[in-house]
C-alpha positions as CSV (number, residue, x, y, z in Angstrom):
1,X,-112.5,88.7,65.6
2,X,-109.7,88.2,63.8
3,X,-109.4,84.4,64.9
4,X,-112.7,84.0,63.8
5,X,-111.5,85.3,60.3
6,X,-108.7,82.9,59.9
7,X,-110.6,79.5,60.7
8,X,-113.8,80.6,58.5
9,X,-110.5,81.4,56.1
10,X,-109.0,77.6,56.6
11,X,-112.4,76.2,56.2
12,X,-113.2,77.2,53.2
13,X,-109.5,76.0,52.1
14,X,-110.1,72.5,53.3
15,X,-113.4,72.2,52.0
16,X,-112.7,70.6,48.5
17,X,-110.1,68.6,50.5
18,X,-112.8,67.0,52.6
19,X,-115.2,66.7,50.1
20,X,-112.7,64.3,48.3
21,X,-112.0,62.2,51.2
22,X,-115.7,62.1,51.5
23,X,-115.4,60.7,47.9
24,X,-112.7,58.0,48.4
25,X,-114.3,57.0,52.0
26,X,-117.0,55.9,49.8
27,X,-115.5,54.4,47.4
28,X,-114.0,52.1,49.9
29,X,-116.9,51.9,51.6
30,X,-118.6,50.3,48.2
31,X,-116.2,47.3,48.1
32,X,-116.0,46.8,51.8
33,X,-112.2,47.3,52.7
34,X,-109.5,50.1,53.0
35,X,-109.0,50.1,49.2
36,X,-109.8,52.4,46.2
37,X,-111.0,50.3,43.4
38,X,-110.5,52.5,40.2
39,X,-111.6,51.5,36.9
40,X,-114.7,49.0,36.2
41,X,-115.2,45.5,34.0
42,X,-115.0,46.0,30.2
43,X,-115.9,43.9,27.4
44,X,-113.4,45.8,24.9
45,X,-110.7,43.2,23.3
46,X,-107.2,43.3,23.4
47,X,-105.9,44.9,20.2
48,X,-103.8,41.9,18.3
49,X,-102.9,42.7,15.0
50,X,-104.0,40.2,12.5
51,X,-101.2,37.7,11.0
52,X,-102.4,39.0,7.3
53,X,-101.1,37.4,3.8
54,X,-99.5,41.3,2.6
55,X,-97.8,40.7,6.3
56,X,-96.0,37.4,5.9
57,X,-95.6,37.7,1.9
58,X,-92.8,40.5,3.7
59,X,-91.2,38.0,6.0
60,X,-88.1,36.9,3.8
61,X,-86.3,35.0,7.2
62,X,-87.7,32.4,9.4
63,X,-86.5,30.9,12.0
64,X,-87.7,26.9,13.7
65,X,-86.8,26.4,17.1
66,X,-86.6,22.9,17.1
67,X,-88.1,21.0,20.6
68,X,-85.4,19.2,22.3
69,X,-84.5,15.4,21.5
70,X,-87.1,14.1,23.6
71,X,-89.6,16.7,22.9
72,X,-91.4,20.0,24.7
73,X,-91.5,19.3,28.5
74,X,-95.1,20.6,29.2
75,X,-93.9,23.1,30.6
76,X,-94.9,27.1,29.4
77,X,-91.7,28.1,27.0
78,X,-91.1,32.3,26.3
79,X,-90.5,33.2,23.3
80,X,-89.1,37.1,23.0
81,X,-87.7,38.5,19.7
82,X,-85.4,42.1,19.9
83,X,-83.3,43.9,17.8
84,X,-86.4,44.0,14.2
85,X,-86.4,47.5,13.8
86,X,-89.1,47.5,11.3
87,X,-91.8,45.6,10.0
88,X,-93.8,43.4,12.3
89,X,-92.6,39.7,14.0
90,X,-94.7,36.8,13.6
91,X,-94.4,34.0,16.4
92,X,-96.3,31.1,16.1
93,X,-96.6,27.6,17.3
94,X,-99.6,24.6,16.1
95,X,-102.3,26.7,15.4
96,X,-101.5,29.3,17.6
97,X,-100.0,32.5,16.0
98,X,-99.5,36.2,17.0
99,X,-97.9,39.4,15.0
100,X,-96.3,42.4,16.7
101,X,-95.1,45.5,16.1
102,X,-92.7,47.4,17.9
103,X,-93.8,51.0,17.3
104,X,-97.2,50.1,18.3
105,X,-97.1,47.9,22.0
106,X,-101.2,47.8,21.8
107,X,-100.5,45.2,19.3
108,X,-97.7,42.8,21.7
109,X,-98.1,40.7,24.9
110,X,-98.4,43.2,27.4
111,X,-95.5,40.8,29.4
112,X,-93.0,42.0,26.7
113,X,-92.4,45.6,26.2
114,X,-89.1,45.6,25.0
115,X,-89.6,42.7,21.9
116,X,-92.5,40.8,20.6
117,X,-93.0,37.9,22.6
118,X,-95.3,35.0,23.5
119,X,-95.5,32.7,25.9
120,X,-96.0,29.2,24.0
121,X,-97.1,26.0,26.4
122,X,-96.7,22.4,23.9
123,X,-97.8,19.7,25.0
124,X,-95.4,16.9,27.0
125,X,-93.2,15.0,23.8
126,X,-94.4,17.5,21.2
127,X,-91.9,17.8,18.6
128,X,-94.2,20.7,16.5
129,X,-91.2,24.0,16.4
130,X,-91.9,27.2,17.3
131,X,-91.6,29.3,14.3
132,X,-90.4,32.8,14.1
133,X,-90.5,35.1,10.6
134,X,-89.7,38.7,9.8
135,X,-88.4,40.9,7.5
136,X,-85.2,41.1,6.1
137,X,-83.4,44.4,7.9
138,X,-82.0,47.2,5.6
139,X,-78.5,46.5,7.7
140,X,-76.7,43.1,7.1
141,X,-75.7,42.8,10.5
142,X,-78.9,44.1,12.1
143,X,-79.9,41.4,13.1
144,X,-82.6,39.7,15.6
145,X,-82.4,37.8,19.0
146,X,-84.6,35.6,20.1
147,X,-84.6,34.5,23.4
148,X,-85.8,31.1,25.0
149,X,-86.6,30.2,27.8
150,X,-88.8,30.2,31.3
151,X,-91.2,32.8,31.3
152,X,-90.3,34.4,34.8
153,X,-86.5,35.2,33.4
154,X,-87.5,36.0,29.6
155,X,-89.5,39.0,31.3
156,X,-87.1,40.2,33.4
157,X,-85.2,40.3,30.8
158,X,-87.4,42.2,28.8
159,X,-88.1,44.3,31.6
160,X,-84.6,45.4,31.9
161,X,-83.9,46.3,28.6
162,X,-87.0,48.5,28.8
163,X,-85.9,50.2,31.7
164,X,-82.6,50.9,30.1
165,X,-84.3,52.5,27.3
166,X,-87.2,54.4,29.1
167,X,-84.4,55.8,31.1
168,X,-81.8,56.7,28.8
169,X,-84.7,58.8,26.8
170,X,-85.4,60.1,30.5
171,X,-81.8,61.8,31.1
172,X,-82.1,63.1,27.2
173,X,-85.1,64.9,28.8
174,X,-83.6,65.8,31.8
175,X,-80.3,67.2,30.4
176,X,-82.3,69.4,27.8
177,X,-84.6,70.9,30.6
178,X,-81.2,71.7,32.8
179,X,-79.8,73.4,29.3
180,X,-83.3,75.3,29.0
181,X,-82.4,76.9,32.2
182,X,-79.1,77.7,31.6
183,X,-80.3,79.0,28.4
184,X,-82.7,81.3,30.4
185,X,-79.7,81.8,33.2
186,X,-77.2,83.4,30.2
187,X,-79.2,84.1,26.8
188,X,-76.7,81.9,25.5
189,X,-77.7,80.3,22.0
190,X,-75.4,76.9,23.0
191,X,-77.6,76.2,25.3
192,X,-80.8,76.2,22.8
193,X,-78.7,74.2,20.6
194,X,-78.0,71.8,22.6
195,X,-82.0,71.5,23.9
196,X,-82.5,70.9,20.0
197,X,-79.8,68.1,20.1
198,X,-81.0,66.4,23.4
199,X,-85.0,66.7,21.7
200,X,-83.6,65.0,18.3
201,X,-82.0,61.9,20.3
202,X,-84.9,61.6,22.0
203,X,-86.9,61.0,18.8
204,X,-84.3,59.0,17.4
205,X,-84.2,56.6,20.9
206,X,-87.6,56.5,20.4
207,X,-87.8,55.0,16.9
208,X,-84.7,52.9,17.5
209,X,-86.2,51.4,20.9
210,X,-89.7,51.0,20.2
211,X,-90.7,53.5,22.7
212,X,-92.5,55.4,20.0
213,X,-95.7,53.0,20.0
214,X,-95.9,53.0,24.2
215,X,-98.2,52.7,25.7
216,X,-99.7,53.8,22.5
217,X,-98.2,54.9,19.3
218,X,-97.3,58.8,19.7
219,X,-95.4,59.2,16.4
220,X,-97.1,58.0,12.9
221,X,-94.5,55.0,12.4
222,X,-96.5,52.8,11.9
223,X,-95.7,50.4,8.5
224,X,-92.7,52.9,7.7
225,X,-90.1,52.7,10.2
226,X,-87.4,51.8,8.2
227,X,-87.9,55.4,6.5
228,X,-88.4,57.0,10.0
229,X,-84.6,54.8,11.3
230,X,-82.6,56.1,8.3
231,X,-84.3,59.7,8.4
232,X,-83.2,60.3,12.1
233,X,-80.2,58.3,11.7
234,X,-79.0,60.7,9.3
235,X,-80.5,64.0,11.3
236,X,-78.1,62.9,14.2
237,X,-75.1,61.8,12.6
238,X,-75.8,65.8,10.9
239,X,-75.2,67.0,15.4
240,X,-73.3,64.3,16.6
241,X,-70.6,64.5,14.5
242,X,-69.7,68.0,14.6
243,X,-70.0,68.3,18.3
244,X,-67.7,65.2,18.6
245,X,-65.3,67.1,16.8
246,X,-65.3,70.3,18.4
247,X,-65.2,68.2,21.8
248,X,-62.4,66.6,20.5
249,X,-60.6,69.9,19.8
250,X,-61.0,69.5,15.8
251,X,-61.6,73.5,16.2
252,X,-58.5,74.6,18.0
253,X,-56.4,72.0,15.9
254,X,-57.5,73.2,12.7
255,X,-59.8,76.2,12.3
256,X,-60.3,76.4,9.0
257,X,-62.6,72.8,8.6
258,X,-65.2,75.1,9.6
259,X,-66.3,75.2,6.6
260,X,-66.3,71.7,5.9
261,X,-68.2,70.9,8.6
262,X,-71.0,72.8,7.8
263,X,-71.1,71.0,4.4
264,X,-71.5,67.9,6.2
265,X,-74.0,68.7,8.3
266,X,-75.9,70.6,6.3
267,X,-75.4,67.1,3.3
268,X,-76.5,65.0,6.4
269,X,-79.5,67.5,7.2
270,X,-80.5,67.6,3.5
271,X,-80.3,63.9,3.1
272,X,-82.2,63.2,6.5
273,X,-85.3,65.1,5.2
274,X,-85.2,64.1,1.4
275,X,-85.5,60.0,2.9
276,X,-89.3,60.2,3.2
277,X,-89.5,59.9,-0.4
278,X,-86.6,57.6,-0.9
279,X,-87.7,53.8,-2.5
280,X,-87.2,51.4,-0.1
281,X,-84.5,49.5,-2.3
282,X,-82.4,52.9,-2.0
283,X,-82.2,52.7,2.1
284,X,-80.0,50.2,2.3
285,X,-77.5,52.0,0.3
286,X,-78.3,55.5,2.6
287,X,-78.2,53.3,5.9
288,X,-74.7,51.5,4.9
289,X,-73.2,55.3,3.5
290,X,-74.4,56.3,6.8
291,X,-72.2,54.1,8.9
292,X,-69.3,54.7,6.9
293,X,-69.2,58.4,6.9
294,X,-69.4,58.0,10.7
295,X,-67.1,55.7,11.0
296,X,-64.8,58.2,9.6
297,X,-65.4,60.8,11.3
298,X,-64.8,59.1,14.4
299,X,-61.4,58.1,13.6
300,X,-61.1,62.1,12.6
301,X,-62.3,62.7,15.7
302,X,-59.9,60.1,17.2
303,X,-57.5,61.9,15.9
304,X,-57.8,65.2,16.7
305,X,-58.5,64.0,20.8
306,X,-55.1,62.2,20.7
307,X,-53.1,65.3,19.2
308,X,-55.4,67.3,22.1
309,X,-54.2,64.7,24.9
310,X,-50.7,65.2,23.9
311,X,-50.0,69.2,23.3
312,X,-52.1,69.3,27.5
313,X,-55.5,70.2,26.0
314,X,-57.6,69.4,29.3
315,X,-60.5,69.6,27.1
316,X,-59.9,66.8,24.5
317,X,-60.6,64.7,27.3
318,X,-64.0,65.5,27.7
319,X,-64.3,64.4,23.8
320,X,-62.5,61.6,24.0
321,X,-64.3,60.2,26.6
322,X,-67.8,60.9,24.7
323,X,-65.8,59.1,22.1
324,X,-64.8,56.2,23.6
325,X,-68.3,53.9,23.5
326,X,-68.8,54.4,19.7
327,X,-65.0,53.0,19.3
328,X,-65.9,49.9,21.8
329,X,-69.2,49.5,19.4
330,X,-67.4,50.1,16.0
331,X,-64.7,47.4,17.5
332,X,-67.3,45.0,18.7
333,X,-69.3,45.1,15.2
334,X,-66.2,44.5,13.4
335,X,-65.1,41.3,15.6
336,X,-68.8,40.2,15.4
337,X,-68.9,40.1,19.1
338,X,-72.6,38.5,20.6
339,X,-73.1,40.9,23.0
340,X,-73.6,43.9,20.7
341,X,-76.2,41.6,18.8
342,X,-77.7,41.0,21.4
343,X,-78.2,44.7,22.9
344,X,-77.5,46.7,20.2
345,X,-80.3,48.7,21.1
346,X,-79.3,49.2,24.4
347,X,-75.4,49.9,23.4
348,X,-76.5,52.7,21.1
349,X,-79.2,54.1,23.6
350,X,-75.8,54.6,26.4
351,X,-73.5,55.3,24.4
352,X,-76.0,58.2,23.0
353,X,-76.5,59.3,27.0
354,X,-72.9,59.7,27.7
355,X,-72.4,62.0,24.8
356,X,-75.2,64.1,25.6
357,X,-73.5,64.0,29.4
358,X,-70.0,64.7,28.6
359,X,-71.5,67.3,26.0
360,X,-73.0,68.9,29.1
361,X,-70.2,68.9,30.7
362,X,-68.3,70.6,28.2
363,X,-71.0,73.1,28.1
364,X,-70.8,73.3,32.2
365,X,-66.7,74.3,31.4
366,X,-68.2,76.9,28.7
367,X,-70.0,78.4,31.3
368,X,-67.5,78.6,33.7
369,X,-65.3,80.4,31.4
370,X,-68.3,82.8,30.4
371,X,-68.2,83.5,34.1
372,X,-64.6,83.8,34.9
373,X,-64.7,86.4,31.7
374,X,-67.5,88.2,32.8
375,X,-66.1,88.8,36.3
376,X,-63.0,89.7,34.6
377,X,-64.7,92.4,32.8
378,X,-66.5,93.1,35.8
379,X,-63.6,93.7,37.6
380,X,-61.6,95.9,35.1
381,X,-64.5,98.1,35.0
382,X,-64.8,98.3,39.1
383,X,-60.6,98.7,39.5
384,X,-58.2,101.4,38.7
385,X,-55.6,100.2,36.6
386,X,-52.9,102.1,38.6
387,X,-53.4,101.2,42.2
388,X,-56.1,98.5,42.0
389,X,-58.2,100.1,44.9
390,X,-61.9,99.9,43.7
391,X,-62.3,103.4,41.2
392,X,-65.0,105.9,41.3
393,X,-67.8,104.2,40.1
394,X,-67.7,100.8,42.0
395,X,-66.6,103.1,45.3
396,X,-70.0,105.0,45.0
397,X,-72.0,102.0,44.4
398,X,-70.7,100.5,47.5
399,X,-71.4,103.6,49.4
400,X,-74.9,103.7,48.6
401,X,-75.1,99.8,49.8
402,X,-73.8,100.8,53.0
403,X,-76.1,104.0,53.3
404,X,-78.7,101.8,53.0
405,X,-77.9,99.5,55.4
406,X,-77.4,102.1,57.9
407,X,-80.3,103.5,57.9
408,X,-81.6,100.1,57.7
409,X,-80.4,99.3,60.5
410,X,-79.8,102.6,62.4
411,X,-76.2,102.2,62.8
412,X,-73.6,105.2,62.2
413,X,-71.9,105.2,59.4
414,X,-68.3,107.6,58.6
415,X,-66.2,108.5,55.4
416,X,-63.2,110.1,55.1
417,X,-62.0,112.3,52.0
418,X,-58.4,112.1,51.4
419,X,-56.1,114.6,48.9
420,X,-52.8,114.2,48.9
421,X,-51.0,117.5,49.9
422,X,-49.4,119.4,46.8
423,X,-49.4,116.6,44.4
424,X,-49.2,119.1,41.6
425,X,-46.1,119.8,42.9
426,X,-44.6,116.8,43.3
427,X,-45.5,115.6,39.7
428,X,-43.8,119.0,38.5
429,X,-40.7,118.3,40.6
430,X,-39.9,114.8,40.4
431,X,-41.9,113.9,37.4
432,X,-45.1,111.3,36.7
433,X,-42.6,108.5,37.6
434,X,-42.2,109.2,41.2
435,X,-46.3,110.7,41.4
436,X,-47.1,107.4,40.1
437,X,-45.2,105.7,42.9
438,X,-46.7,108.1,45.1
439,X,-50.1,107.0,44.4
440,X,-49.3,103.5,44.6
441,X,-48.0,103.8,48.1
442,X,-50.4,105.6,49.6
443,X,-53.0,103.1,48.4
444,X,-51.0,100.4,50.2
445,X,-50.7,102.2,52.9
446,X,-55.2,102.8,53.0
447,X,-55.5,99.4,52.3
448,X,-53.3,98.1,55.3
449,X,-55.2,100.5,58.0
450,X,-58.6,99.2,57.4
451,X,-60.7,95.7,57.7
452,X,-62.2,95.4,54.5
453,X,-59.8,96.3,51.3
454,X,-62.7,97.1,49.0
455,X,-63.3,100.3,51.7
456,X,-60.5,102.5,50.0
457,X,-61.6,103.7,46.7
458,X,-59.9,106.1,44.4
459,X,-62.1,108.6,43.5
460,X,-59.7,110.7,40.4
461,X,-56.4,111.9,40.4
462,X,-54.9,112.0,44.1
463,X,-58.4,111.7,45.9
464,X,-59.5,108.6,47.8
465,X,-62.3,108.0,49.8
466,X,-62.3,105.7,52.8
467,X,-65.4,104.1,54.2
468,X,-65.8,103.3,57.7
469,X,-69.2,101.4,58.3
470,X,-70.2,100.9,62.0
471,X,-67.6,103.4,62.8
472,X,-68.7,106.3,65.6
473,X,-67.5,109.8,65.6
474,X,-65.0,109.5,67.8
475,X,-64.0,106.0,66.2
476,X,-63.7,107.4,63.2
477,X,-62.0,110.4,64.0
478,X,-59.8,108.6,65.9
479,X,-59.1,105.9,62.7
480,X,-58.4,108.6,59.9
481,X,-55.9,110.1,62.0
482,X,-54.5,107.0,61.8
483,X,-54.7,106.7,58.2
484,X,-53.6,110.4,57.8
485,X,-50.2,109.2,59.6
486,X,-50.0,106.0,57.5
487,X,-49.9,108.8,54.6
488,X,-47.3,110.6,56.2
489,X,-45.0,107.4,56.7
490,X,-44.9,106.9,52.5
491,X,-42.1,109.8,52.7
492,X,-39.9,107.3,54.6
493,X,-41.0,104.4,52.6
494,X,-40.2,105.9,48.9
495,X,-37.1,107.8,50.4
496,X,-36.8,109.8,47.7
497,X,-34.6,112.8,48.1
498,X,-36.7,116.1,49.1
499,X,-39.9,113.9,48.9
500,X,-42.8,115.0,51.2
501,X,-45.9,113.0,51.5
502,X,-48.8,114.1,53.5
503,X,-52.4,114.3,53.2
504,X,-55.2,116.2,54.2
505,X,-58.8,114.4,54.9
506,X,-62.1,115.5,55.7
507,X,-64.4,113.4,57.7
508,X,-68.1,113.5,57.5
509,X,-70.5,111.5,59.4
510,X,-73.7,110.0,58.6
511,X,-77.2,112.2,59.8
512,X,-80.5,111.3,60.9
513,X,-82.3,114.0,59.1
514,X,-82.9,112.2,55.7
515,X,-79.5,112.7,55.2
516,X,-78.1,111.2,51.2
517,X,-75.5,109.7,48.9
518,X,-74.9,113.2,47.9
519,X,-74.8,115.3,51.1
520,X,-72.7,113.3,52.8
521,X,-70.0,113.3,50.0
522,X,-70.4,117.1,49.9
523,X,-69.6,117.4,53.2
524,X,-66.5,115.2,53.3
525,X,-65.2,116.9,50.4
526,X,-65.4,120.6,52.0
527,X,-64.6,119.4,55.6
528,X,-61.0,117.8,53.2
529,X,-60.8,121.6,51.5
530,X,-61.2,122.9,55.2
531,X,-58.7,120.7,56.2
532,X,-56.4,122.1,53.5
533,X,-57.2,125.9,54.7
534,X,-56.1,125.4,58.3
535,X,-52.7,124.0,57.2
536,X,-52.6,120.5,55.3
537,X,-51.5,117.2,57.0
538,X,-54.7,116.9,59.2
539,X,-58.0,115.4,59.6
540,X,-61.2,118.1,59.7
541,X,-64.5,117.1,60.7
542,X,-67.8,118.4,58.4
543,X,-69.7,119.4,61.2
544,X,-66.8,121.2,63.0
545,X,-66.7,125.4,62.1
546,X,-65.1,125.9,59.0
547,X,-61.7,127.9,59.3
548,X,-61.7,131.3,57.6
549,X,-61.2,131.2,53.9
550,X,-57.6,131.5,53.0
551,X,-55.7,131.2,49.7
552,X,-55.7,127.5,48.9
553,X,-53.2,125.3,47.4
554,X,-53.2,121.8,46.8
């Protein structure tokens, strides 16, 4: 019956399962082979955007690639323009002309992603050039590639600088989920902050590299991308610079430009959001005040790593080494060197991945010390200060783990309650000094006789407890005797004149009646006060007939 249950229970399980297999078998079956044909014929056109007179009365450069001497070989010739950050590219060649934008890919050759392109084929001895126009950028040195050459290499080309993108916006993501967690791991805000920092890069990649119009535009860029570049520049200059300097060790170095970073970054915030209704003659101006206040901070941030590095601060490093690929691009742009031209992009894109990565690793290292702390804390709380056995309250809570697991389990399970003999007495005759020492040396002497340190527990005053999991009866009869002649030897050890040491310990032994926490503490502690009736200096067990009361002096 119950078999029965459990395939009628499967069935209906793998029902909608078969009844899509049934769906793509088909499918196949409809085109005749072991394929699923998805989609169907349209007759929608490819949205081009129109090469309109507004359009090119913006295009202040141009650019004629000329054929070579003897002309265009007949073969097909890519054309792929990067690096025009805003405002669309216009490629043309005879009659044939196309206009792109980068924050919108619907209106580009699908074979380029990462630039406008076009793939142009003249005719053999042609001498016509291709032409290329654009705006002029709002930096000086912003300025375009175009690439030449055989189709096949043009696109990988292309295709590589969009996988560097795609993926650098990818581990933005990434880090800022793994920071989401820690956030929810800890409750600490650092974390948050730093998801907020990861989520602004990634709007600022997008912008810079075009990914914000692919596959279709999913921020409003469109015509005002230069607004939307110096905006976001601005908003991440506001993050990056302060983390860089706390990274760095600006903070430990000098903790009172606290305040002045929050004046920049809150300037930086301010003029971030105030851009949208900037001219556009003024962002030029914002874009190159932009650079130089980064510029620098970097050489304050410089700073501050190198004076880190040298008075042993293991964490400059981290900054420094977040540091290190805007000093290669700052270098780079002043030498003019080709390959930051070229992949500017790209160079900002890593650079802005391994700060977010050595940023979370510096937050990793924060963690760590959040953890060492806490387990500090923790462990101050669990420890007495004078013996370091485990006190009271972490002694109890390790009791009730083991209860638990005996019964668990049904295995035995023994504590012993241990006073030391007339301690009273031996404060009011050698002093707190020599009780103090007293105390210390008996918990030695605990912790040496059993397995597991963390089984002796000081419970107050001159009362431990000792735990003996797993132990029998007779075991752990057998064991405190042991331990109560362990506590006899700290005379000898302390040799202090007229010193006796001795102790008297009551052992009590788990039930099977539903026996507690509670009971069996009880009964340790009165089989240790029995212990004390019928002379001191032994071991009595609970469950063994209580001597006759007699006056009592510990």
């Amino acid at each position: 019956m119950e078999w029965g249950a459990v395939r009628l229970l499967l069935a209906l399980l793998l029902l909608p399962a078969w009844a899509a297999a049934d769906t793509v078998l088909a499918a196949t079956s409809r085109v005749g082979t072991d394929v699923l044909l998805l989609g169907a014929a349209t007759a929608e056109r490819t949205p081009q955007r129109a090469c309109t007179a507004e359009v090119l009365a913006r295009h202040q450069q141009v650019l004629h690639v000329p054929a070579p001497a003897g002309g265009w070989s007949g073969e097909p010739q890519a054309v792929d323009v990067f690096g025009v950050l805003a405002g669309e590219v216009r490629i043309s060649h005879g009659d044939r002309q196309i206009c792109g934008s980068m924050h919108d890919a619907r209106t580009r050759d699908s074979r380029f992603r990462a630039g406008v392109g076009m793939v142009v084929v003249p005719a053999a001895g042609d001498h016509e050039p291709i032409v290329v126009s654009w705006a002029a950028p709002i930096k000086p040195r912003w300025i375009p590639t175009v690439q030449l050459g055989a189709p096949s290499p043009v696109q990988q080309d292309d295709t590589a600088r969009l996988l560097v993108r795609a993926a650098c916006v990818a581990v933005a993501i990434a880090l800022a989920l793994s920071a989401l967690m820690g956030y929810v791991t800890t409750k600490d805000r650092s974390f948050l902050i730093y998801v907020a920092i990861c989520l602004l890069l990634v709007l600022w990649q997008a912008v810079l590299g075009g990914l914000s119009g692919y596959p279709e535009p999913w921020l409003p860029v469109e015509n005002r991308a230069s607004w939307w570049l110096v905006s976001l520049s601005a908003l991440t200059e506001a993050v990056l610079l302060p983390v860089l300097w706390r990274l760095c060790g600006g903070d430990r170095r000098w903790p009172r430009s606290r305040p002045a970073q929050h004046v920049l970054m809150w300037g930086l915030f301010a003029l971030g959001l105030g851009v949208p209704w900037m001219r556009f003659a003024m962002l030029p101006g914002v874009a190159a005040g932009l650079e130089a206040v980064f510029v620098l901070g970097c050489v304050a941030c410089l700073a501050a790593g190198s004076w880190g590095v040298l008075h042993r601060d293991r964490y400059a490093l981290a900054g420094l080494s977040a540091l290190a690929p805007w000093w290669i691009m700052i270098i780079a742009d002043a030498l003019h060197a080709q390959w930051l031209v070229a992949y500017r992009i790209e160079s900002l894109q890593l650079a802005v991945t391994w700060f977010l990565m050595m940023a979370a690793y510096a937050l990793n290292l924060r963690l760590g010390r959040l953890r060492q702390q806490r387990d500090a804390l923790r462990q101050l709380a669990d420890t007495d200060a004078l013996t370091g056995l485990p006190n009271r309250r972490a002694g109890l809570r390790k009791l009730a783990q083991y209860l638990e697991r005996a019964v668990q389990d049904e295995q035995p399970l023994a504590i012993g309650f241990l006073d030391i003999d007339l301690f009273k007495d031996i404060n009011d005759q050698f002093g707190h000094a020599v009780g103090d020492q007293v105390l210390v040396a008996v918990a030695r002497q605990l912790r040496d006789s059993v397995r597991n340190h963390d089984d002796v527990i000081r419970m107050g005053g001159e009362e431990f407890l000792v735990l003996l999991p797993g132990a029998s009866r007779a075991s752990a009869f057998a064991r405190l005797e042991t331990v109560r002649q362990q506590v006899q030897a700290v005379t000898r050890v302390l040799a202090v004149p007229g010193l006796e040491v001795s102790g008297s310990i009551g052992l009590a032994v788990l039930r099977g009646d539903g026996d507690d926490l509670a009971s069996l503490l009880r009964r340790a502690d009165h089989a240790m006060y029995c212990a004390k009736r019928a002379g001191r200096n032994q071991v009595f067990d609970a469950d063994q007939t209580a001597p006759a009361d007699a006056p009592l002096h510990v």
